[in-house]
Structures are given as C-alpha cells and as structure tokens.
C-alpha positions in Angstrom: -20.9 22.6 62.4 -23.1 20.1 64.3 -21.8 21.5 67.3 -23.0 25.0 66.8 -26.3 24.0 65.5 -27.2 22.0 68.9 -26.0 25.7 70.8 -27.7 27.9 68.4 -30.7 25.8 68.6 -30.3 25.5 72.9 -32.1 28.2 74.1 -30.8 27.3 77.7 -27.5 27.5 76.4 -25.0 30.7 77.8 -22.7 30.6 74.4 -26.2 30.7 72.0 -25.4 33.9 71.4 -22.2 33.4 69.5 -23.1 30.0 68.3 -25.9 31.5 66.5 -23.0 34.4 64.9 -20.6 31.5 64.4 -22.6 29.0 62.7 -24.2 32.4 60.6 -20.6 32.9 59.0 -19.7 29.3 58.8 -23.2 28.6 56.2 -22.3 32.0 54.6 -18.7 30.8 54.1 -20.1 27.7 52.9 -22.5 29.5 50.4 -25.5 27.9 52.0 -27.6 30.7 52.3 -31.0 29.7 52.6 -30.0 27.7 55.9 -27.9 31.0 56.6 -31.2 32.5 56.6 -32.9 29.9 58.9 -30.1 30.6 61.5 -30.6 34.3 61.5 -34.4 33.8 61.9 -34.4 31.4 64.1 -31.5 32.8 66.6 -32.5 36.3 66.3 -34.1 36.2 69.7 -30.5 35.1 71.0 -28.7 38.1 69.8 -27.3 41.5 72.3 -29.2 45.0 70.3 -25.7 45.3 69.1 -25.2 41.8 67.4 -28.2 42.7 65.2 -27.5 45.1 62.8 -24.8 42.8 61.4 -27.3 39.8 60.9 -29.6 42.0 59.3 -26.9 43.1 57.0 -26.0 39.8 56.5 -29.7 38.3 56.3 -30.2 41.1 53.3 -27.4 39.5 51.6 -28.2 36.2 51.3 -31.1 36.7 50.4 -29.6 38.5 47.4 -27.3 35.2 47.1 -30.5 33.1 46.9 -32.0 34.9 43.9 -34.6 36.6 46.6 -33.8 40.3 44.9 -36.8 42.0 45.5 -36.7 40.5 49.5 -33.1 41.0 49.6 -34.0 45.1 48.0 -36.4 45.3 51.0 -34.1 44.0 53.5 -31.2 46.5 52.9 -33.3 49.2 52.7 -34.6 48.6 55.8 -31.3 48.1 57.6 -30.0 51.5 56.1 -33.6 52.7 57.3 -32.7 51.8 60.6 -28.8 52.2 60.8 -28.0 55.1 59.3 -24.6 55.4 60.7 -23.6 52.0 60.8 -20.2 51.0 60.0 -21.9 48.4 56.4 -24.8 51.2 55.5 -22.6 52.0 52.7 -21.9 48.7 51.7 -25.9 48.5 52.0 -26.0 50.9 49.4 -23.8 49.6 47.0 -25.2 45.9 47.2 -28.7 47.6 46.2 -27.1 48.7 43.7 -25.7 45.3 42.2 -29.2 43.5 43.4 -30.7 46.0 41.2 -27.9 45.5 38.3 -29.1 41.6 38.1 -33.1 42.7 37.9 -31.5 45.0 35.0 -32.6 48.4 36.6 -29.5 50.2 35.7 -31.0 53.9 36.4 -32.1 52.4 40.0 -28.7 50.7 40.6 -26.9 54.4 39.4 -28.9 56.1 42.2 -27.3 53.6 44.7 -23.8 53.9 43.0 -23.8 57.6 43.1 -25.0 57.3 47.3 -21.5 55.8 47.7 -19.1 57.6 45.3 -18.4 60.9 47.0 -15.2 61.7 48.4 -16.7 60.9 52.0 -17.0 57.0 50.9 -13.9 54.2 51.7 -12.0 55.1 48.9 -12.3 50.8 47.8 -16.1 50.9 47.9 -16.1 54.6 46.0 -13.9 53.0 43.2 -15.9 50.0 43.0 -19.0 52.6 42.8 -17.8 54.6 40.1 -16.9 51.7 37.8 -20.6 50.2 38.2 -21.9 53.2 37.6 -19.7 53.2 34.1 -21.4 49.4 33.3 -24.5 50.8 34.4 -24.2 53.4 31.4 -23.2 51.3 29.3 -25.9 48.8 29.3 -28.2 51.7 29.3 -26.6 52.3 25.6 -24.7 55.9 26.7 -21.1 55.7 25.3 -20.1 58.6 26.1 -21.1 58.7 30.0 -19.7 54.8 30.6 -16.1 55.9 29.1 -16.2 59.1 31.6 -16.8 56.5 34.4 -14.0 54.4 33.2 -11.8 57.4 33.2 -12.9 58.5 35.8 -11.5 55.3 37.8 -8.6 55.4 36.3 -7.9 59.1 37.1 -9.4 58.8 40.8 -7.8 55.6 41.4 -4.6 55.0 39.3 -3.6 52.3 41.2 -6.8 50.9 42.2 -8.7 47.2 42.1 -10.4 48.1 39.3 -8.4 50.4 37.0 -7.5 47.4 34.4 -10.9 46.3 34.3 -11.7 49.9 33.5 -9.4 50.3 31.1 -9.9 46.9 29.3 -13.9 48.5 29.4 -12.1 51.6 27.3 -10.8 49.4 24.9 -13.7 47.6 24.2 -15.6 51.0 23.7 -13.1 52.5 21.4 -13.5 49.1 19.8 -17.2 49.8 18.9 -16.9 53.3 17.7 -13.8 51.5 15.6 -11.0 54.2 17.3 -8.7 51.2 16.4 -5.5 53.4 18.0 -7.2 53.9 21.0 -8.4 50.3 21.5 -5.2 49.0 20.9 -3.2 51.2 23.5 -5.7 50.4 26.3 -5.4 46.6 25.2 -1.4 46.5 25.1 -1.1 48.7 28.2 -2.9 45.2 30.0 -0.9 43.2 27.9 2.0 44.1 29.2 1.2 43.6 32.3 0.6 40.4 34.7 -3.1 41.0 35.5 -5.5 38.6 35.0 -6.9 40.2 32.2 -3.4 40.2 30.1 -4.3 36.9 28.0 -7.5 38.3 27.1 -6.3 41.6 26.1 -3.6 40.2 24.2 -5.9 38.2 22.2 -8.0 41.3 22.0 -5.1 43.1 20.5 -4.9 40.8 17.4 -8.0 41.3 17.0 -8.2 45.4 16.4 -5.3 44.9 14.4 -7.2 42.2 12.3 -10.1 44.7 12.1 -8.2 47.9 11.5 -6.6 45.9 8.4 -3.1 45.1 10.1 -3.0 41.5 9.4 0.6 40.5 9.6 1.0 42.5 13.3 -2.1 40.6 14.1 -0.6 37.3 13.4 2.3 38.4 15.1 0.0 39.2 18.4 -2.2 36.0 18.1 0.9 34.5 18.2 2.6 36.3 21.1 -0.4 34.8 22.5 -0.1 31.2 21.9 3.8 31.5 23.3 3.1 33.2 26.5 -0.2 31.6 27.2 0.1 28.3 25.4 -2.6 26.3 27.6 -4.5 29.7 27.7 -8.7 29.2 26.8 -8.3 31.4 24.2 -5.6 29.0 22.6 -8.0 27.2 19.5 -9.4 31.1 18.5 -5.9 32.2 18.1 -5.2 29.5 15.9 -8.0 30.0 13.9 -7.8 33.9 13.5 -4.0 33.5 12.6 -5.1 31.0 10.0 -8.1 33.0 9.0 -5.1 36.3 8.5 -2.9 33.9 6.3 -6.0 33.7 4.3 -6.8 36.9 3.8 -3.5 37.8 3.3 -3.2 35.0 0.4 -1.4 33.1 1.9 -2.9 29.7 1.8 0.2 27.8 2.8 0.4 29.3 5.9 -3.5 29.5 6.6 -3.1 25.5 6.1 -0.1 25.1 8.4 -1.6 27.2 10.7 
C-alpha cells in the first residue's frame, strides 16, 4: 500500500491515475473507508471523465460504511442524478434504499426497492429488492404485505439467494399469527436442508411444536438439534427447552437429567 500512496499522492507521476483506483479498492477491501474517502477526494483530479463515475459510486458508499447516511443519501443521489444509464445506478438505488433501512425510513427505502424490482432489473439485484421490500413491511407493522413479498421471492426466484431467508421470514410470521402448521413446514423445509439457516430453523421447529402443545415431537426436534449440531450456539437453549418440555410434561426425572 505504501507504494500506491506515494503514486496516488505524485502528481508528476504517469501511473497516478490507476494508483489512485488501486489504492481506492485496496482501503475499501480493507474496510478503511474514511481513508477510502481521502483517496477519492484527494486523487479525483487524477482520474480520465470515465474513471469517475465509479469513484463517485464508490465514494457514496463509504460514506454509507462510515455511518455518514444522510452524506452517503446525498451522494448516490447525485451520482444517479448524473449517470442515469450507468452500468451501478441501479445498485445506486438499492443502496438508498438500505442507507435509508438503517435511518429506519422504511416507506423511503420501499420507494428505492420498488425503482429496482421490475422485470427490466438484474434478476440478483430485483430478488434482493423484493425481499427488502418484504422487511421493509414488516417493520412498518403490515403482515399481510411482508408475507406477499416473501412469496413473492420465493415464486419469482425459486432458486434464488434469498429464497430460504424468505421462507424462514414466512415462518416466523405464521409464528406470530400462531398458524403453527404453517410455521412449522417453512421451518422443516430449511431444516432439511444444508443452508446456513438449517440449525436455527431446526431449533425454531421445537419451538412451534412447544407452543402449539406438541411437547414430546419438540423434544424430539430439540434434540435432533443437539445431534446434528452438537457445538451449534443454540446448543445450551436446546437443553433448556427439552428440560423445560420434560417439565411440563411431568416428567421431572427427565427435566433433571436433561
């Protein structure tokens, strides 16, 4: 990195140009983004008309990264202002979007979402789009319109990124309108799976079926748990709800060994 600093930095130099680009990526990799910034400022002058809408993009985001939203909100929207047609306006768009997810302005962050979830999008960014906009509702406190976002993934995009993390979202709505049966399909569907939201879904299983009353197939799930997962974070809960089933099941022997 030394190395690219002193070029960025040479303004004499003929490589300043892609020292500036190259050390830009290196402090992004590095998740140093306030010196990211620096660069970008301080070698813009360096930089072809075609080099720049990239930095800008990337300037925009690190200032997201830095906790800069309302900077970082300004900064995309000038860069879509002023490259309409460029190959990351989209992606523009949809980090909006999450800036405005973190200052908790879900109906903002939906009218980014809904810029980049039309047919016309990269079908990755659309998916990634439509399941925001699902969060989006549900931390807005509408049910109904975050599980037709979910679906919706998982309809549009069956074998998508974010189709588990959908349905695990579906399970955890069925869940809170107590739809035990439904809950506990979308939960065992992940189960059985190797995503990296099986353990959690597993343990979420023994949990509906604690809740909807089914105490022995919840031990039975808890423990499934502890034997495919045995170092698993979830490990001490499972222990506790099984012995917390043997007790309400009467069972104080087997609360106790438990």
């Amino acid at each position: 990195m030394p190395l690219f600093e002193k070029q960025a930095a040479n303004k004499s130099s003929i490589v300043r140009a892609e020292s500036v680009k190259n050390l830009v990526d290196l402090l992004m990799n590095m998740h140093q983004y306030e010196k990211a910034i620096a660069a970008i400022d301080n070698g813009l002058g360096a930089l072809s008309e075609a080099d720049k809408p990239d930095l800008a993009f990337i300037k925009a985001l690190a200032l997201s990264r830095t906790g800069e939203f309302e900077k970082s909100l300004v900064a995309f929207a000038d860069f879509v202002k002023k490259y309409p047609k460029h190959a990351k306006t989209d992606e523009a768009l949809y980090q909006s979007g999450l800036v405005n997810v973190a200052l908790s302005r879900f109906k903002e962050a939906i009218e980014f979402f809904e810029k980049v979830s039309s047919e016309k999008t990269d079908p990755d960014l659309r998916e990634k789009a439509i399941y925001r906009i699902g969060e989006c509702w549900f931390n807005l406190g509408n049910i109904k319109l975050a599980g037709d976002f979910f679906n919706k993934v998982i309809k549009v995009f069956p074998k998508g990124k974010a189709r588990f993390d959908a349905l695990y979202q579906l399970g955890e709505l069925a869940y809170m309108q107590e739809s035990h049966a439904d809950a506990l399909t979308a939960f065992e569907a992940i189960a059985a799976t190797k995503n990296e939201l099986a353990p959690q879904a597993t343990f979420r299983a023994g949990e509906v079926l604690m809740k909807a009353g089914r105490l022995n197939d919840a031990i039975v799930r808890f423990q499934d748990y502890l034997s495919k997962y045995p170092d698993g974070k979830l490990k001490e809960d499972a222990i506790f709800k099984i012995g917390l089933s043997w007790l309400e099941l009467k069972d104080q022997a087997q609360a106790l060994a438990a």
